[in-house]
C-alpha positions as CSV (number, residue, x, y, z in Angstrom):
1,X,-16.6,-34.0,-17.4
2,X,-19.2,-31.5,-17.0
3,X,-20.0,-32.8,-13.2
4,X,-16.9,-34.7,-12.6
5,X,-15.0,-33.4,-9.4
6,X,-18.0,-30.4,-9.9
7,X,-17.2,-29.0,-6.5
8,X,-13.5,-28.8,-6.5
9,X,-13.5,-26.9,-9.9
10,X,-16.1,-25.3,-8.7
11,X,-14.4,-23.9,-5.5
12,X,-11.5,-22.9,-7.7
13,X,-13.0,-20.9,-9.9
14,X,-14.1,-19.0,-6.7
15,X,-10.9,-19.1,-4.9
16,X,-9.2,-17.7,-7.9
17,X,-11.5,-15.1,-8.3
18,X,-11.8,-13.6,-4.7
19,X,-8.1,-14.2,-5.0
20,X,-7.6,-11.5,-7.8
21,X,-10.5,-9.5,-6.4
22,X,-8.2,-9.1,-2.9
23,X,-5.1,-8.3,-5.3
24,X,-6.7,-5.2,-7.1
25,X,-9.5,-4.6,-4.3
26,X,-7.4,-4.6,-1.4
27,X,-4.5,-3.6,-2.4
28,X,-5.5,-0.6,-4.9
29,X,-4.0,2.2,-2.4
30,X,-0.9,0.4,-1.7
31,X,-0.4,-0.3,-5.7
32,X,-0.9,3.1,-6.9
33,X,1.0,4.6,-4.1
34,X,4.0,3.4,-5.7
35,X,2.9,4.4,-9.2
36,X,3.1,7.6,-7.6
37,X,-1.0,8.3,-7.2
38,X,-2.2,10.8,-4.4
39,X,-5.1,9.3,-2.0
40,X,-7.4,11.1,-4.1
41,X,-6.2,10.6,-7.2
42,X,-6.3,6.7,-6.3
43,X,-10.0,7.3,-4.9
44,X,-10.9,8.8,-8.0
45,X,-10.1,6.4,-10.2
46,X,-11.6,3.4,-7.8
47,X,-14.8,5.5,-7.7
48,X,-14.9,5.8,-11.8
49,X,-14.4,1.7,-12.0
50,X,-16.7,1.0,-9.9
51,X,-19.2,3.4,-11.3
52,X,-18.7,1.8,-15.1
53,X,-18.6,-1.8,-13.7
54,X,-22.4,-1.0,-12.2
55,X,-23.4,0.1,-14.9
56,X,-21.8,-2.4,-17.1
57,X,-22.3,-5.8,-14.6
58,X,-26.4,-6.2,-15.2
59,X,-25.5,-6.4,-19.2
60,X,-23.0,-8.9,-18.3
61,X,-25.6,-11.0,-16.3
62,X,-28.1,-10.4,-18.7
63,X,-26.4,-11.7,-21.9
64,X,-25.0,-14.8,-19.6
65,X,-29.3,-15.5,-19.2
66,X,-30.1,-14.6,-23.0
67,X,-27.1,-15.3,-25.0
68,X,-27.9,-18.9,-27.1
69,X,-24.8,-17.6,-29.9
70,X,-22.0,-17.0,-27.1
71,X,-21.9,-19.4,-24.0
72,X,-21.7,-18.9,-20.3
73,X,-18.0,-20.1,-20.2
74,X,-17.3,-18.0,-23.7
75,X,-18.5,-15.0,-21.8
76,X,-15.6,-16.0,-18.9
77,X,-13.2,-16.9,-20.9
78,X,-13.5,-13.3,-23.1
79,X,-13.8,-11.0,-20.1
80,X,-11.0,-12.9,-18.2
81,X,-8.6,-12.8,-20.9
82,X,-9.1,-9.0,-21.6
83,X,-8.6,-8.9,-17.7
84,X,-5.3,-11.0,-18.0
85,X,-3.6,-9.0,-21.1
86,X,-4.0,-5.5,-19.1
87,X,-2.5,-7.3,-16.0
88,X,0.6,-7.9,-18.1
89,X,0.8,-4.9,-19.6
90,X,0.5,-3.3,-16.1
91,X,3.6,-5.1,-15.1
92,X,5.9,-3.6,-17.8
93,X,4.0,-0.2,-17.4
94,X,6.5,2.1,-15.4
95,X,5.6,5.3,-13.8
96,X,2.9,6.6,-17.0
97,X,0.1,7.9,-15.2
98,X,-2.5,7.7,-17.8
99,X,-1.4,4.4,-18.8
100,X,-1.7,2.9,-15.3
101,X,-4.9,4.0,-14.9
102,X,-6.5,3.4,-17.7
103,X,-5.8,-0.4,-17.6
104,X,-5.7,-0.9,-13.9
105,X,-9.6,0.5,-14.6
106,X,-9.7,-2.4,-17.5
107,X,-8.7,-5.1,-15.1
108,X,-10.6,-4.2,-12.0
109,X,-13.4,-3.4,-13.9
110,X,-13.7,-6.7,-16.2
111,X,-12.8,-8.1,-13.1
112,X,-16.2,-6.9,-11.6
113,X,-17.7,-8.5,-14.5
114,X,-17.0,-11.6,-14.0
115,X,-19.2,-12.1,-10.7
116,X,-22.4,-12.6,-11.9
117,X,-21.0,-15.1,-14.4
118,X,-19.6,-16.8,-11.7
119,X,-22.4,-17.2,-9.8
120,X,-24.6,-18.4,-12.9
121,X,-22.4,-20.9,-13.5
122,X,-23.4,-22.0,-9.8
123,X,-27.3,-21.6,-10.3
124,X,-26.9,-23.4,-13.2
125,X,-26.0,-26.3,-11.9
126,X,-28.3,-26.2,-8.9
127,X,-31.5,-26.2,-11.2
128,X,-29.9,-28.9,-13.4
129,X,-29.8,-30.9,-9.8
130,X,-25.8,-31.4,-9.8
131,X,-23.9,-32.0,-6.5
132,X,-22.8,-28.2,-6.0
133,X,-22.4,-26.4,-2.9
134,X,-22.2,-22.5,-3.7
135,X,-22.3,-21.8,0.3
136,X,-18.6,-23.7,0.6
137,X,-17.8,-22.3,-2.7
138,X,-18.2,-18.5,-1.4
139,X,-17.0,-19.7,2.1
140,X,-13.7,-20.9,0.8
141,X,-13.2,-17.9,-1.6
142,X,-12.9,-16.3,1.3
143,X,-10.7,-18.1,2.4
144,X,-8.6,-17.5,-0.3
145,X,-8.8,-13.9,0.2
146,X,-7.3,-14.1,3.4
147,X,-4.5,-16.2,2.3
148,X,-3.6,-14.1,-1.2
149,X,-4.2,-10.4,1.4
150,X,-1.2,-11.7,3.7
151,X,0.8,-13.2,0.8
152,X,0.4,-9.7,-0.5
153,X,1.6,-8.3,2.1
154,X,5.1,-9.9,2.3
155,X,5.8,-9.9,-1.3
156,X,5.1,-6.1,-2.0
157,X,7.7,-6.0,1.1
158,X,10.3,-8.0,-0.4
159,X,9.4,-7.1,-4.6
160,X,7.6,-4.5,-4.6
161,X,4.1,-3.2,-6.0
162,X,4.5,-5.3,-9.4
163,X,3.4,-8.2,-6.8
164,X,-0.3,-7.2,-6.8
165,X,-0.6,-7.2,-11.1
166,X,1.7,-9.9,-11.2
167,X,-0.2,-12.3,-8.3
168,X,-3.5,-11.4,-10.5
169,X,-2.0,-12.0,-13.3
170,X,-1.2,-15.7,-12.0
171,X,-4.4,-16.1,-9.9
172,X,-6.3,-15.4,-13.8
173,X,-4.3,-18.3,-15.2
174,X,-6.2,-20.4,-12.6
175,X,-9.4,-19.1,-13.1
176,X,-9.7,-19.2,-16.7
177,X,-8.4,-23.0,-16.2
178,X,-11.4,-23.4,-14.3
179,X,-13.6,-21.4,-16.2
180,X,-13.3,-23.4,-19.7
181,X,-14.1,-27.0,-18.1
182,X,-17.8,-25.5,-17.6
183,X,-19.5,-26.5,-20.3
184,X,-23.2,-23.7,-20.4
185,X,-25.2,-22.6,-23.6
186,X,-27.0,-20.4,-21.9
187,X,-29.0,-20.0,-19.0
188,X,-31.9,-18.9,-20.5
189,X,-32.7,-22.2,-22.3
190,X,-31.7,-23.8,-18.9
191,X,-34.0,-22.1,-16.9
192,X,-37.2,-22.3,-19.6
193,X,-36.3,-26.0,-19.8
194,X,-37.1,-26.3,-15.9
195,X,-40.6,-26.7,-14.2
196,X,-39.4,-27.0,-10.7
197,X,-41.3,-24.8,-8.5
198,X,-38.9,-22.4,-7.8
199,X,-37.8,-21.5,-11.2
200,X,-41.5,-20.8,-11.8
201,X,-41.6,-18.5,-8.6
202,X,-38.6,-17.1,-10.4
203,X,-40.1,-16.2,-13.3
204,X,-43.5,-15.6,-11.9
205,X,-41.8,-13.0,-9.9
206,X,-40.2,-10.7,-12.8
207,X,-43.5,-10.1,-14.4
208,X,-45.7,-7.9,-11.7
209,X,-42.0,-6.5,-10.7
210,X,-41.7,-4.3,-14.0
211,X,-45.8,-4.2,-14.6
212,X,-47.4,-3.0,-10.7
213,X,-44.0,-1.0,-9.3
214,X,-42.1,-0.2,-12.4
215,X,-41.4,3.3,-10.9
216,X,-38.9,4.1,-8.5
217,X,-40.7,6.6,-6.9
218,X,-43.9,4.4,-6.5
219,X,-41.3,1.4,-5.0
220,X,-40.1,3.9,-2.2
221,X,-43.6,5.0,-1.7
222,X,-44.8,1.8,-0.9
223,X,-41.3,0.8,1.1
224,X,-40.7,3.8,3.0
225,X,-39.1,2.1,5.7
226,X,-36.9,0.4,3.4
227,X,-35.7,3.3,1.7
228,X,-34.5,4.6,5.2
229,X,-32.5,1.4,6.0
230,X,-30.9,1.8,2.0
231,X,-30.3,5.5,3.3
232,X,-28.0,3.6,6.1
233,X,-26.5,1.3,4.0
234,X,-25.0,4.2,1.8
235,X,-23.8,6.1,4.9
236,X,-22.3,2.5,6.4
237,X,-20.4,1.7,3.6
238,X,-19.4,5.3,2.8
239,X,-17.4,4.4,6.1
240,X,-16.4,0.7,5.1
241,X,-14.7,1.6,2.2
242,X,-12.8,4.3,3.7
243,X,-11.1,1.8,6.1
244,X,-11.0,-1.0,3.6
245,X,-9.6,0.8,0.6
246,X,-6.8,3.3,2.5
247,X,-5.8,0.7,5.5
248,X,-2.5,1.0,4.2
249,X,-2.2,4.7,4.8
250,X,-3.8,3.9,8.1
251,X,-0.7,0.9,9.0
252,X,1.5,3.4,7.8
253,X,0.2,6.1,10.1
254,X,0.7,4.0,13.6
255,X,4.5,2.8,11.8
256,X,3.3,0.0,10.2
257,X,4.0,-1.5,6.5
258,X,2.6,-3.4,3.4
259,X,3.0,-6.8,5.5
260,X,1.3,-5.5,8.3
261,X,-1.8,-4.4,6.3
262,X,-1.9,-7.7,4.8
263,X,-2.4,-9.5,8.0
264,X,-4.9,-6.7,9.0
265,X,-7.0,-7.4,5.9
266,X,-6.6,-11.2,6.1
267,X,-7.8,-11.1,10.0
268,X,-11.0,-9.0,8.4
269,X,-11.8,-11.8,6.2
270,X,-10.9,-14.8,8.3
271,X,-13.4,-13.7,10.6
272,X,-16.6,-13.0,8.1
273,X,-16.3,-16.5,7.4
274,X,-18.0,-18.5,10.7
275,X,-21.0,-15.9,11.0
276,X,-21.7,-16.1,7.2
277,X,-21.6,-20.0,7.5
278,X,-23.2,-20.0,10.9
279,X,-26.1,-17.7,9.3
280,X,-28.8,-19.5,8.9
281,X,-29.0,-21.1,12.5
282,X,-28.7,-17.2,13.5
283,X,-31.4,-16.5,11.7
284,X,-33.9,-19.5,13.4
285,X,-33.7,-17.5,16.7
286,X,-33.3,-13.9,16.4
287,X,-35.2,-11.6,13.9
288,X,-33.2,-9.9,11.2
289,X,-33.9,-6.9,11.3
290,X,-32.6,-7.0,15.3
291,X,-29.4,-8.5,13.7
292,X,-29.2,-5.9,11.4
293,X,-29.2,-3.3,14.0
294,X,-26.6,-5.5,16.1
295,X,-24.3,-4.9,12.7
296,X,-25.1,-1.1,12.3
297,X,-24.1,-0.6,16.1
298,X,-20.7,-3.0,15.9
299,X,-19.5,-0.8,12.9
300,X,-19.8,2.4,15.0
301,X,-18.1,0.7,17.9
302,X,-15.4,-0.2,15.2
303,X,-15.0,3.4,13.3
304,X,-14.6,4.5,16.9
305,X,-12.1,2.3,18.1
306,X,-10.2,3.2,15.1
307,X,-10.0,6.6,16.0
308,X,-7.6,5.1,19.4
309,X,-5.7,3.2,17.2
310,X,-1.7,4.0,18.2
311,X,0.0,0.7,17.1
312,X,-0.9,-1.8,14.6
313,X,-1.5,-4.4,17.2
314,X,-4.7,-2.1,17.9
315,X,-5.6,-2.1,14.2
316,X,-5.2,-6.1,14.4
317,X,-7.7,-6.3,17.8
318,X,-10.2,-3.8,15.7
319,X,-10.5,-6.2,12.3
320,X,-12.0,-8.6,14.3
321,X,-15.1,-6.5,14.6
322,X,-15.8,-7.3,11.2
323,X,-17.4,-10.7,11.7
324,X,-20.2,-8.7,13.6
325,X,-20.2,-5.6,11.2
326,X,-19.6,-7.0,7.6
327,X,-19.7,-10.5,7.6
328,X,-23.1,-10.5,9.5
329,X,-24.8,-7.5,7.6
330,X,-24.0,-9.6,4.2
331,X,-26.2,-12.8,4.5
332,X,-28.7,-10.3,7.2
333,X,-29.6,-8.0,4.5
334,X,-30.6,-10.4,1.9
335,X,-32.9,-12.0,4.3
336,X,-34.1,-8.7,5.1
337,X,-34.7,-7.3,1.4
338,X,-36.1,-10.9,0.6
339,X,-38.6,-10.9,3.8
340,X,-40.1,-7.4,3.7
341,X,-40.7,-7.7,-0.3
342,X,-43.9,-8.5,-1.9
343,X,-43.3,-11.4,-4.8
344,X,-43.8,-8.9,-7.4
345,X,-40.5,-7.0,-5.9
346,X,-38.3,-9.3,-4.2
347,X,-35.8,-9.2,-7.0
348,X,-35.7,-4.9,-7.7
349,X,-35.5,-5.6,-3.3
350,X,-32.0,-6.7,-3.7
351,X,-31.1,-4.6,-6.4
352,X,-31.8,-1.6,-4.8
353,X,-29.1,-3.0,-2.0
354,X,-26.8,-3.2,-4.2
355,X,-27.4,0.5,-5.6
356,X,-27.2,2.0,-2.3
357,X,-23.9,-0.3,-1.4
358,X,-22.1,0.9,-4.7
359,X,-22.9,5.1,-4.0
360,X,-21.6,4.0,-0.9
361,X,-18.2,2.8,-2.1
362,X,-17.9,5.5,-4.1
363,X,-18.4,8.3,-1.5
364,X,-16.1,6.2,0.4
365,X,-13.6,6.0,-2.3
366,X,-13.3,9.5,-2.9
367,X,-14.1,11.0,0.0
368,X,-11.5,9.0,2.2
369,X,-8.9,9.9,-0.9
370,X,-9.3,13.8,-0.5
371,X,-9.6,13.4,3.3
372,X,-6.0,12.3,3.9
373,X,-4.8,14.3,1.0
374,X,-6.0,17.7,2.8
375,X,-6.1,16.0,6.4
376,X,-4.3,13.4,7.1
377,X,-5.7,10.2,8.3
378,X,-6.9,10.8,12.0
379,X,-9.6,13.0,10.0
380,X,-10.7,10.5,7.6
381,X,-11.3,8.5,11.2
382,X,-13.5,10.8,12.5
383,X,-15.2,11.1,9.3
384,X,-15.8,7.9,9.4
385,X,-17.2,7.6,12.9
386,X,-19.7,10.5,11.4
387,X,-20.8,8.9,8.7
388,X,-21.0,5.4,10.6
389,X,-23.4,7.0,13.3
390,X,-25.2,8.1,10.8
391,X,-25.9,5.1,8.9
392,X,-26.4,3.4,12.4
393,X,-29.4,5.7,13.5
394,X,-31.2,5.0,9.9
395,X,-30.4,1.4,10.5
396,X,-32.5,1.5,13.0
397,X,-35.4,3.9,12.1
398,X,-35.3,2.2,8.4
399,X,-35.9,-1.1,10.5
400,X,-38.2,-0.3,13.1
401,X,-41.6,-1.3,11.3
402,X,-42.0,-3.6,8.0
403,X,-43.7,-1.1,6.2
């Protein structure tokens, strides 16, 4: 059972997750809107759960690697059903504002969680030398996004706001079906068990990464450059999630609705997908970091165009920058981290992406919140073009030279 139809269950357990990570992602402003949250107030509490699931997400990944009493898929299964009971209760919840927040933060959160769990359960399998495809996996999750954003859309139209912790709700019913036919002890005994040569690069790799650069300050000293373009990435994605968490209030604001955004958002993800897929032929014949800078200068050109945005058809033509913002800076910046990165450091490379990408959501989060509740919209715009520029001219100085 444990390879039988592997890819199918595989691409479920993906589905279903980007699925419920569109409901309570995407859809945040629109939900807590009509729980009767301000901008900010919904900002606020985004920025808090996604402050505790960084700091909670590398214990998660780290007892998935070293757990031999609690398995991979009893890891899922725990964190998923906590997920799932706060999702109900959130349906039967009313107006109670401290109620609402506190377990929308337990199920977005947990939610979070579940990532790195999910994609062990992929790596897993590709040391053990089963027939999995992780790339079709992710590219069909996003898929699913799309599908579940304009679903969304209509059914908060037609039902109202219980839609988004109800779809979840459903969507987690999936996933956890998914999640108990994977059958991993850990994946600490995996890996040890394996004497393929990239396993050993693996583990060759973590040791001279916490002995010769276990400083933070002595990491940025020796990758100066990089610690510009990390700079950029906080100032991009300050930007990005402005757009991506309030483009309701932005629909609304050219006299659009909940259906509208969903088809906004959907149009963003549908487009990531052929440049993510399409990646690694990019890659053969133009460097990354020019590709990088190609991203940085198509996000201004989109925070910009938002700014002209007078109907929602405009809105529409502008989510299709995002397969040459987003959906090319995500596979462009791991080659990036992973190119300029001695061995000893490849893997603190990435984290320190990851860092910079999460301050980033939260400046976004609350600073796009308070921006509308003390401006109005067109000034989170602006803003955003601001903030985008910025991150575009440290794009470009932070990629300029390797070192």
């Amino acid at each position: 059972m444990e390879t039988k139809h592997l890819n199918l269950r595989y691409t479920l357990l993906h589905c279903s997750y980007w699925g419920i990570f569109c409901a309570l992602g995407g859809y945040v402003a629109v939900y807590l809107d009509g729980k009767g949250f301000t901008a900010g107030q919904a900002g606020t509490l985004l920025a808090l759960t996604n402050i505790l699931a960084a700091i909670l997400q590398p214990f998660a990944a780290a007892r998935a690697d070293q757990s031999g009493r609690l398995s991979l898929r009893g890891l899922m299964l725990s964190i998923g059903l906590l997920s799932l009971v706060s999702l109900i209760l959130l349906c039967f919840t009313g107006q109670h504002f401290w109620i609402v927040a506190l377990l929308f933060l337990i199920a977005f959160c947990t939610t979070q969680l579940l990532q790195p769990l999910i994609n062990s359960v992929g790596m897993y399998h590709l040391n053990q030398g089963d027939p999995i495809n992780f790339g079709l996996a992710r590219g069909l999750g996003s898929v699913a996004y799309a599908g579940v954003s304009y679903l969304l859309g209509t059914m908060i139209l037609r039902v109202g706001t219980v839609s988004v912790p109800g779809v979840s709700a459903v969507l987690y019913l999936v996933f956890l079906g998914m999640a108990v036919t994977f059958h991993i002890v850990s994946t600490k005994k995996n890996t040890d068990l394996k004497t393929d040569p990239e396993t050993k690069a693996a583990k060759e790799e973590r040791i001279p990464a916490s002995s010769t650069f276990s400083g933070i300050g002595s990491f940025f000293s020796r990758y100066q450059y990089f610690a510009i373009f990390l700079a950029g990435v906080i100032f991009m994605f300050t930007f990005h999630f402005m757009t991506n968490t309030y483009m309701f209030q932005m629909i609304t604001n050219v006299g659009g609705n909940s259906q509208h955004m969903g088809i906004a958002v959907s149009i963003a993800a549908v487009c990531e997908i052929p440049v993510m897929l399409l990646f690694t032929r990019l890659v053969k014949h133009i460097p990354v970091e020019k590709l990088l800078r190609i991203t940085a200068v198509c996000w201004t050109v989109k925070a910009v165009a938002f700014c002209f945005c007078t109907s929602v058809t405009s809105i529409y033509i502008v989510q299709v920058l995002q397969m040459f913002s987003f959906g090319l800076y995500v596979p462009a910046s791991v080659y990036y981290a992973n190119q300029i990165m001695d061995a000893g450091n490849k893997v603190k490379g990435q984290a320190m992406v990851t860092v910079a990408f999460t301050i980033g959501s939260v400046l976004g989060n609350l600073l796009g919140g308070k921006l509308i509740d003390w401006y109005q919209v067109p000034a989170m715009l602006i803003a955003g073009v601001v903030f985008s520029a910025l991150g575009t001219v440290f794009f470009f100085l932070g990629t300029g030279k390797r070192r």
